[in-house]
Residue frames as a rotation matrix with the C-alpha (Angstrom) as fourth column:
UNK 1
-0.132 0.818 0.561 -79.85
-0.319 0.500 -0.805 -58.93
-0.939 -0.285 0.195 68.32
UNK 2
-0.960 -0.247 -0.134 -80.26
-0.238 0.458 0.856 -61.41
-0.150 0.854 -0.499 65.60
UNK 3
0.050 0.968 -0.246 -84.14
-0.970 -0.011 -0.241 -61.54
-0.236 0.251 0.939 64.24
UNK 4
-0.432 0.088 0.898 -85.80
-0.268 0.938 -0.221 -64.66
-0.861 -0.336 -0.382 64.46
UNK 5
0.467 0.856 0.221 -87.96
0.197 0.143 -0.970 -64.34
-0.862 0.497 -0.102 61.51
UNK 6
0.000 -0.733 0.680 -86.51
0.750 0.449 0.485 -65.74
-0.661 0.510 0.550 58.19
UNK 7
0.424 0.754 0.501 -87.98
0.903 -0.397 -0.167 -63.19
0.072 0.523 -0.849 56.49
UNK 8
0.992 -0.065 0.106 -86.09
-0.103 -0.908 0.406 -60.15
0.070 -0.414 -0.908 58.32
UNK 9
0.186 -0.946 0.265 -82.95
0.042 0.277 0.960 -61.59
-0.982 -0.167 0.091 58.48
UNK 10
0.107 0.100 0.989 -83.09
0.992 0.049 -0.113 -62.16
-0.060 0.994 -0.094 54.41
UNK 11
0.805 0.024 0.593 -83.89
0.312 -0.867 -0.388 -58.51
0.504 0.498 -0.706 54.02
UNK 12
0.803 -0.596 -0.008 -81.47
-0.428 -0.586 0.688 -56.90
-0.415 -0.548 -0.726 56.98
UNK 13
0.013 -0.760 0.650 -78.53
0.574 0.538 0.617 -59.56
-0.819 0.365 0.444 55.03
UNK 14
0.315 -0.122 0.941 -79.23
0.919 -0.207 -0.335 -58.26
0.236 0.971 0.047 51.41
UNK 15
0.921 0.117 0.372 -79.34
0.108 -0.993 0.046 -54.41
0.375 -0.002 -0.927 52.68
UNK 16
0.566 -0.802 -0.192 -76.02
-0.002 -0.235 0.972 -55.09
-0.824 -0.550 -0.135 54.56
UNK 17
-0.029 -0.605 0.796 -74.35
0.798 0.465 0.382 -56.43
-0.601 0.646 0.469 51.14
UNK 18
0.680 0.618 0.395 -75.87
0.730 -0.622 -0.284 -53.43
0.070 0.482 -0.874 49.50
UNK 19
0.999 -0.027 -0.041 -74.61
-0.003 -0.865 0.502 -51.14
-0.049 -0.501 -0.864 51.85
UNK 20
0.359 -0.930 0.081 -70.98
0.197 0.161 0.967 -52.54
-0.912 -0.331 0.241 52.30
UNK 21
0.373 -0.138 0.917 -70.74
0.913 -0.119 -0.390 -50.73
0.163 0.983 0.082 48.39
UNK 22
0.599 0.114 0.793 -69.95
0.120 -0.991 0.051 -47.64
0.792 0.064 -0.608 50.26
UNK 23
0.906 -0.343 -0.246 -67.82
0.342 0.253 0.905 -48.90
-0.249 -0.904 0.347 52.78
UNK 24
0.603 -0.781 -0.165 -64.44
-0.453 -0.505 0.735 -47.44
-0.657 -0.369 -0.658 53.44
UNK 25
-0.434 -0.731 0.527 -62.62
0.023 0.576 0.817 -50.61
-0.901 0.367 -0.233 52.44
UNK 26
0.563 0.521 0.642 -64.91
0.620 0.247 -0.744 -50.97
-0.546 0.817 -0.184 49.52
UNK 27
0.985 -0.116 -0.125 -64.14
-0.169 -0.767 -0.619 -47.51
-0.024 0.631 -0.775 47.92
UNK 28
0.251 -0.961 0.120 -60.29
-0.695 -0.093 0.713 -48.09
-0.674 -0.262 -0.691 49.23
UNK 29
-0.053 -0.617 0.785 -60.26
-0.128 0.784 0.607 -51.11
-0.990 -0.068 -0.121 47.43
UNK 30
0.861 0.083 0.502 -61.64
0.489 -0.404 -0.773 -49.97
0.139 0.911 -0.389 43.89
UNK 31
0.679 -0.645 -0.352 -59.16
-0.732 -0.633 -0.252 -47.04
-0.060 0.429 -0.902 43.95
UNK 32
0.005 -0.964 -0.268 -56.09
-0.689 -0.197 0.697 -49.18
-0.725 0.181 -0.665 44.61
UNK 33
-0.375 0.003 0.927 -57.32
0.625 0.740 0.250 -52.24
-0.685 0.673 -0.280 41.91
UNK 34
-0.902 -0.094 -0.421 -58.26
-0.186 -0.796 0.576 -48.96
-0.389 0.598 0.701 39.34
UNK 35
-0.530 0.737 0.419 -61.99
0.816 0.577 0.017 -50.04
-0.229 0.351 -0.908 39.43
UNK 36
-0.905 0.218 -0.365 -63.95
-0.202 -0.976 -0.083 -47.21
-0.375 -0.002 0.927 37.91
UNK 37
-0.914 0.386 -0.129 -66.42
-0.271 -0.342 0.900 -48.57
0.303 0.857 0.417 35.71
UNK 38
-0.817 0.243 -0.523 -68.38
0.432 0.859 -0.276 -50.66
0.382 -0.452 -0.807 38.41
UNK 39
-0.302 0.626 0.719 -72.19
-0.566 -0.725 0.393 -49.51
0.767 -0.289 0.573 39.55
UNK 40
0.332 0.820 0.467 -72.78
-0.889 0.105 0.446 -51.84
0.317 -0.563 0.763 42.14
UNK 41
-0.838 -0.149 0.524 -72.75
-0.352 0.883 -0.311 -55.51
-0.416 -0.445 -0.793 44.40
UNK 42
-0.261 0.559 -0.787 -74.38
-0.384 0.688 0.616 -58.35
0.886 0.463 0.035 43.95
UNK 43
-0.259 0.066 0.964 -76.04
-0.965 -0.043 -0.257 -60.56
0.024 -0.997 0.075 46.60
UNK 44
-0.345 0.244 -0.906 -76.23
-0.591 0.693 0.412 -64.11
0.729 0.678 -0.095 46.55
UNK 45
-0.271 0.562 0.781 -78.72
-0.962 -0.132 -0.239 -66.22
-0.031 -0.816 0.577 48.35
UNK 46
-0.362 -0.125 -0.924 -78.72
-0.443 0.895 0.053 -69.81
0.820 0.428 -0.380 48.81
UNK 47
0.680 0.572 0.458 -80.82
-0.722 0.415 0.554 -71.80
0.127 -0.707 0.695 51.38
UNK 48
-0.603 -0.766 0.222 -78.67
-0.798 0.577 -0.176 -74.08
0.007 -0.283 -0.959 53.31
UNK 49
-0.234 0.415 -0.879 -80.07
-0.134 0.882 0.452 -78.07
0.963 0.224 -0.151 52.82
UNK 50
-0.217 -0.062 -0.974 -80.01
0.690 0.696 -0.198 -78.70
0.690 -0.715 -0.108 56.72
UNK 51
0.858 0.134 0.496 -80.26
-0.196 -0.807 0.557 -75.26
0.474 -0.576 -0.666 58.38
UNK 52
-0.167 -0.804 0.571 -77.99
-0.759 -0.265 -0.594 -74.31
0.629 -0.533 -0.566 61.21
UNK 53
0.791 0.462 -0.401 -78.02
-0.267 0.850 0.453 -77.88
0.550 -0.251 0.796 63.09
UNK 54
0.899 -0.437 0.028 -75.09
0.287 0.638 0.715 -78.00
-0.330 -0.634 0.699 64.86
UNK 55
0.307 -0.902 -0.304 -71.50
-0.232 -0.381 0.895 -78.13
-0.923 -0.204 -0.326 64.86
UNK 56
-0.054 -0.185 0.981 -72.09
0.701 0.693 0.169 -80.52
-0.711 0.697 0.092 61.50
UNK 57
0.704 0.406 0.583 -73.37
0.700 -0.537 -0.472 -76.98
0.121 0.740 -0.662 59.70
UNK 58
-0.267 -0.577 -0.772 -72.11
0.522 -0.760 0.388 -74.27
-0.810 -0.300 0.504 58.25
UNK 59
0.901 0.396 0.177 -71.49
0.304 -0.284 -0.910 -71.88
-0.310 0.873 -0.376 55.71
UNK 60
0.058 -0.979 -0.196 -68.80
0.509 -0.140 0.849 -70.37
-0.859 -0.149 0.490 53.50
UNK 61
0.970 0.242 0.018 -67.18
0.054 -0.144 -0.988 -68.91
-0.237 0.960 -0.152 50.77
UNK 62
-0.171 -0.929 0.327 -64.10
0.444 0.224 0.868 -69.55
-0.880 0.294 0.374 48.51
UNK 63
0.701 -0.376 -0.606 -62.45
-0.546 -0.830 -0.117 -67.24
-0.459 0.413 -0.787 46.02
UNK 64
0.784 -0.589 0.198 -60.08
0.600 0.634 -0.488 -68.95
0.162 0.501 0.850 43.04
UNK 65
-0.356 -0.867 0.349 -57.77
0.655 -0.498 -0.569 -65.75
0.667 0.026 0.745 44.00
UNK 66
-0.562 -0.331 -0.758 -57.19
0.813 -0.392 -0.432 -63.03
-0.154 -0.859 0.489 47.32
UNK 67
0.671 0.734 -0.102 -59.82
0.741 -0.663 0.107 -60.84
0.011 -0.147 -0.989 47.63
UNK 68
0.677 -0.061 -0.734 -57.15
0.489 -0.708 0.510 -58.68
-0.550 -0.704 -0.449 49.59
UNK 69
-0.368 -0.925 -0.088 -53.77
-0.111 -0.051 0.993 -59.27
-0.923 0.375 -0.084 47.68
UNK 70
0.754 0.145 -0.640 -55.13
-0.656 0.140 -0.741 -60.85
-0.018 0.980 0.201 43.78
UNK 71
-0.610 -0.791 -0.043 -52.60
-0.763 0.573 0.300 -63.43
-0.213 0.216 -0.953 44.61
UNK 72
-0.328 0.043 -0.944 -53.15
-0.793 0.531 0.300 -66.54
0.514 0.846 -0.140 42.52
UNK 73
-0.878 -0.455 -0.148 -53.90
-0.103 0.482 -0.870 -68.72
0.467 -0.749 -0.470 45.09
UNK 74
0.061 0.961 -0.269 -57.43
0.685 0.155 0.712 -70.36
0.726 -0.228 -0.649 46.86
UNK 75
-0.930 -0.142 0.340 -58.80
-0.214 -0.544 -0.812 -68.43
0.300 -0.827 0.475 49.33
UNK 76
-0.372 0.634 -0.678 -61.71
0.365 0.772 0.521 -69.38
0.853 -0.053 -0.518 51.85
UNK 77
-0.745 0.367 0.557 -63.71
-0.664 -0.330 -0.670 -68.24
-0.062 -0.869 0.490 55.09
UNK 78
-0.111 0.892 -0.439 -66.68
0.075 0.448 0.891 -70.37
0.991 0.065 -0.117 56.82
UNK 79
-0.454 0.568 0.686 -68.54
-0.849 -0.509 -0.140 -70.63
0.270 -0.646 0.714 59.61
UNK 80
-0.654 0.529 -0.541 -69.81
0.535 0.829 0.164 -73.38
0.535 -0.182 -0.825 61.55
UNK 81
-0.341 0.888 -0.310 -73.49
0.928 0.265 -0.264 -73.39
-0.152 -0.377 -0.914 62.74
């Protein structure tokens, strides 16, 4: 169930981003990239210009290098509507 109220959805997003600091892959992925010195995530929040309106919307995000690998190379995920 996805919460209708913009308000709740804001907070239950940020607390997931929070949370996903403790996540399996998280911790997996410090040890094998020799992060140690790190206390935390960030969360960014950006209001979309149009809302969710259709197939014409979305969201995304893009990475100048592999999250997974550090290969050189764009990388990208979105979402429509």
């Amino acid at each position: 169930h996805f919460p209708s109220d913009p308000q709740h959805q804001l907070r239950d997003c940020v607390k997931a981003v929070f949370g996903s600091w403790f996540s399996s892959r998280a911790i997996k992925y410090r040890e094998i990239n020799s992060i140690k010195s790190l206390i935390g995530t960030a969360a960014n929040v950006q209001m979309m210009v149009f809302g969710n309106m259709g197939p014409t919307s979305g969201t995304g995000v893009a990475f100048s290098r592999n999250p997974s690998t550090g290969e050189n190379k764009l990388y990208g995920e979105y979402l429509i509507n």
